[in-house]
C-alpha positions as CSV (number, residue, x, y, z in Angstrom):
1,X,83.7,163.2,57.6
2,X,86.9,163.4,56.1
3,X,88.4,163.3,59.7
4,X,86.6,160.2,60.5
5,X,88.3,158.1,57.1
6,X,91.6,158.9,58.3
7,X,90.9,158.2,62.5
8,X,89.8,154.7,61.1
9,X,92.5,154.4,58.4
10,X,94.7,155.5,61.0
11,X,93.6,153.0,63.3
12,X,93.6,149.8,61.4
13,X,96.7,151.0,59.7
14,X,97.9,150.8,63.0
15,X,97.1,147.5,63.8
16,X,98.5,146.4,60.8
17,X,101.9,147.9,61.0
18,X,101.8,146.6,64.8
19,X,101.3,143.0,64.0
20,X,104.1,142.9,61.4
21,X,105.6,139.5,62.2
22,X,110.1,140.5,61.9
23,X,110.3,138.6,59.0
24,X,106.7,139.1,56.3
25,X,109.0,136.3,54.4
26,X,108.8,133.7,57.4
27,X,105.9,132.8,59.6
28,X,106.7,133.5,63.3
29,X,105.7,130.5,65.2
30,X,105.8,132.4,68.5
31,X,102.6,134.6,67.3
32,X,99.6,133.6,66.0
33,X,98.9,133.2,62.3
34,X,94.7,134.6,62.2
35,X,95.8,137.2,65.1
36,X,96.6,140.3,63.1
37,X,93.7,139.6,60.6
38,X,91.1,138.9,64.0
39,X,92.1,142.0,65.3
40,X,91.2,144.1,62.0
41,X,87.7,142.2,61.3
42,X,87.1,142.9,65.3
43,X,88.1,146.6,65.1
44,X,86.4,147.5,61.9
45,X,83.1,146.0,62.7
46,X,83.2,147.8,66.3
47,X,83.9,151.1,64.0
48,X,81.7,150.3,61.1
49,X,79.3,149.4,63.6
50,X,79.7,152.7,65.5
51,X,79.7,155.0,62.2
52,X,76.6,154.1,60.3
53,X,74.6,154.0,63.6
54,X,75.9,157.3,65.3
55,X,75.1,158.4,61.8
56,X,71.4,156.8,62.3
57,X,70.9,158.4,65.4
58,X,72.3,161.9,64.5
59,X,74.9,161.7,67.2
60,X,77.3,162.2,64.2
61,X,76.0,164.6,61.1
62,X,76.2,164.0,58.1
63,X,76.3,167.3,55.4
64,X,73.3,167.3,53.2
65,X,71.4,164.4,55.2
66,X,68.3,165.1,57.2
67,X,66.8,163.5,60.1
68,X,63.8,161.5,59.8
69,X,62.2,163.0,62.1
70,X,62.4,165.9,59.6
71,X,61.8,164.3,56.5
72,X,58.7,163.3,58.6
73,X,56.7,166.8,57.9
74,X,57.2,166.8,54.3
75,X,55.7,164.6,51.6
76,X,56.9,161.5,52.2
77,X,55.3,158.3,53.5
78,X,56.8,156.5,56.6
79,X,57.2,153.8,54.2
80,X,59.4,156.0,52.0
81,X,61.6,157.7,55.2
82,X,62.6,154.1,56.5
83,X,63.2,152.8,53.4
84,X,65.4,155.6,52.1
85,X,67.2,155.8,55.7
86,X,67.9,152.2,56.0
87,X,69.2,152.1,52.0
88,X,71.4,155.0,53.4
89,X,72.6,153.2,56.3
90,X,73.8,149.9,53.9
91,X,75.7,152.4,51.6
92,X,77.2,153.8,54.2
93,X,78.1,150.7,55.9
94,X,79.3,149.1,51.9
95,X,81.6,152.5,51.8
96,X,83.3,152.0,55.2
97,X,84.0,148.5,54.7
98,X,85.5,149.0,51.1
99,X,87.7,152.0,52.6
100,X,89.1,149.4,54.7
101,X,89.3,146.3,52.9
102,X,93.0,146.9,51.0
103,X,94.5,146.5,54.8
104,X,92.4,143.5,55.7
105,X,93.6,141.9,52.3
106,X,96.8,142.8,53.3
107,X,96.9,141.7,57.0
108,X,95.4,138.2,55.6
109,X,97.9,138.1,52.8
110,X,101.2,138.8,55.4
111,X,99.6,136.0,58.0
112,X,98.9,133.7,54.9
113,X,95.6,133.2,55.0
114,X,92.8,132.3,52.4
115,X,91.2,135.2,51.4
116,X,88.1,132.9,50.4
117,X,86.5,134.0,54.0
118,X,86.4,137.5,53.0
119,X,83.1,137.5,51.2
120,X,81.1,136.3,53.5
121,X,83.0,137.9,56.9
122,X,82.0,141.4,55.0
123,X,78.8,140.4,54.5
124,X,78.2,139.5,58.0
125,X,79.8,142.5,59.0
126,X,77.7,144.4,56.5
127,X,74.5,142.8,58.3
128,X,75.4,143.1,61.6
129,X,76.4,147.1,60.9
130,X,73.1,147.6,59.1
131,X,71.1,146.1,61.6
132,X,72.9,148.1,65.2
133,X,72.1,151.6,62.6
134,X,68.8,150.3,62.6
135,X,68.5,150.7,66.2
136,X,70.5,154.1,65.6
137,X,67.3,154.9,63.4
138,X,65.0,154.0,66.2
139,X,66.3,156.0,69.0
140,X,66.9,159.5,66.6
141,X,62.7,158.9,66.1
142,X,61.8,158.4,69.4
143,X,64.2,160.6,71.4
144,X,63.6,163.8,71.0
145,X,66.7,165.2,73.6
146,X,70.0,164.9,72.5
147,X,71.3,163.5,75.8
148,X,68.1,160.7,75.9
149,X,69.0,159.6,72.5
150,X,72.8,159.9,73.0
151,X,72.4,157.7,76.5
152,X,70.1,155.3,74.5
153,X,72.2,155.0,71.8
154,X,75.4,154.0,74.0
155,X,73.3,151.6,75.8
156,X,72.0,149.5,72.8
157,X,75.8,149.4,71.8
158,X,77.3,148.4,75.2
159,X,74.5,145.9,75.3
160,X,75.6,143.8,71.9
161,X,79.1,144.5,72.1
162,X,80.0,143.8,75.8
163,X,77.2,142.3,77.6
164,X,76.7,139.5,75.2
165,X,80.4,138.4,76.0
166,X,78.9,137.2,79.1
167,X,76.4,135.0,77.7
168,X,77.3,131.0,77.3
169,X,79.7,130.0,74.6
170,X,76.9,128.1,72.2
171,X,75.1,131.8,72.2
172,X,78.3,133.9,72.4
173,X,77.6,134.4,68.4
174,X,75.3,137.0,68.8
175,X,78.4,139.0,69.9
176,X,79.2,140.8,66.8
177,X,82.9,140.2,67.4
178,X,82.6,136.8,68.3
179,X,80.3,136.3,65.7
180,X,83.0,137.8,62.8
181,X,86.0,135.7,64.3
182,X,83.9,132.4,63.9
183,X,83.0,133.5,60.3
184,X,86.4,133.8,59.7
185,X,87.4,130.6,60.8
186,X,85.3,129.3,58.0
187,X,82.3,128.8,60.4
188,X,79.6,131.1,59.6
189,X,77.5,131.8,62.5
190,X,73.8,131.3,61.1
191,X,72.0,131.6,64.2
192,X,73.9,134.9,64.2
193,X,72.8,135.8,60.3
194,X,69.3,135.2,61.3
195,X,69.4,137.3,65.0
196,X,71.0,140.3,63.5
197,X,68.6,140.1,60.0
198,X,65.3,139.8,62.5
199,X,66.7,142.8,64.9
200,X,67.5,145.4,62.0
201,X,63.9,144.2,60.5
202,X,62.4,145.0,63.4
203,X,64.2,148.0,64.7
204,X,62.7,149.3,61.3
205,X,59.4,147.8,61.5
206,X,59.3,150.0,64.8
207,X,60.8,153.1,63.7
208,X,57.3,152.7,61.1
209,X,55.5,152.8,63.3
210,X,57.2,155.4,65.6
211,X,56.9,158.0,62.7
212,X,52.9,157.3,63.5
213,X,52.8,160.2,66.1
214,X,54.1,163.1,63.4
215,X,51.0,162.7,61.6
216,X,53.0,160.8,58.3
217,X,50.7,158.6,56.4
């Protein structure tokens, strides 16, 4: 775990110290001024995104947490395992963001920019994350080989992160990327809020009823 704070430390620290504009005492007209902040909010949600649900899926462990799967032959209603997983999966996602959020304060102070945004960018974030882990959830239920749930893990992912790019611009919100940049901008996406809120409710409403088959009440 510890390995993974400093790979995404490292990585937005990076970006930050990359986007420096020559001067953090003059605006450089040459580059844009929501750039370096874009570039962080798109890169953390990819890898907030990528934690909490590789995390869900058991494609990365986590010491001292047990699958559901597990948790399913012991006394706890499926209620209880799905709640209690997708609490774990927001604290998780609330933890990566806060690890993260002295850079993007910092990128948005160098370029200049209200930090009034921020709330509600991380709370979109915090949705979108929560509701991707969600699926994560769904495929470590359902999937009983590695590989299977690995393959069906990277597919849901590919499919909200890259194929929506293709879609049309008035629907290109339900990119998660897309959907953080317009946030941002001081447009929150609510078609987005309401897509990613119905697709984490259901994911769990199915990994309910997936836990059916282990005999759990």
């Amino acid at each position: 775990m510890r390995i993974m704070e400093l790979l995404y430390l490292g990585i937005l620290a990076l970006l930050l110290l990359l986007g420096l504009p020559p001067e953090l005492n003059q605006n450089d007209p040459s580059r844009s001024s929501v750039g370096l902040a874009l570039a962080l909010l798109g890169v953390q949600v990819v890898l907030v995104t990528y934690f909490a649900s590789a995390s869900a899926a058991q494609e990365i462990a986590v010491e001292g947490e047990r699958p559901a799967v597990d948790l399913a032959f012991g006394p706890f209603s499926r209620r209880t395992i799905v709640a209690g997983k997708s609490l774990a999966t927001l604290v998780t996602v609330v933890y990566w963001q806060l690890l993260g959020l002295p850079l993007l304060m910092l990128a948005m102070e160098i370029r200049r920019l209200p930090l009034g945004a921020l709330g509600g960018v991380c709370a979109l974030v915090t949705l979108q994350a929560w509701a991707v882990a969600q699926i994560g959830l769904l495929c470590g239920i359902v999937f009983e080989a590695e590989f299977t749930r690995t393959l069906a893990h990277w597919t849901a992912l590919l499919a909200i992160f890259v194929a929506t790019l293709a879609l049309p611009d008035a629907i290109r919100w339900a990119n998660p990327v897309v959907a953080v940049a317009q946030a941002a901008a001081g447009a929150m996406p609510v078609q987005g809020v309401v897509c990613y809120a119905a697709l984490g409710l259901g994911a769990g409403g199915l990994a309910y009823a997936a836990l059916r088959r282990f005999g759990t009440p």
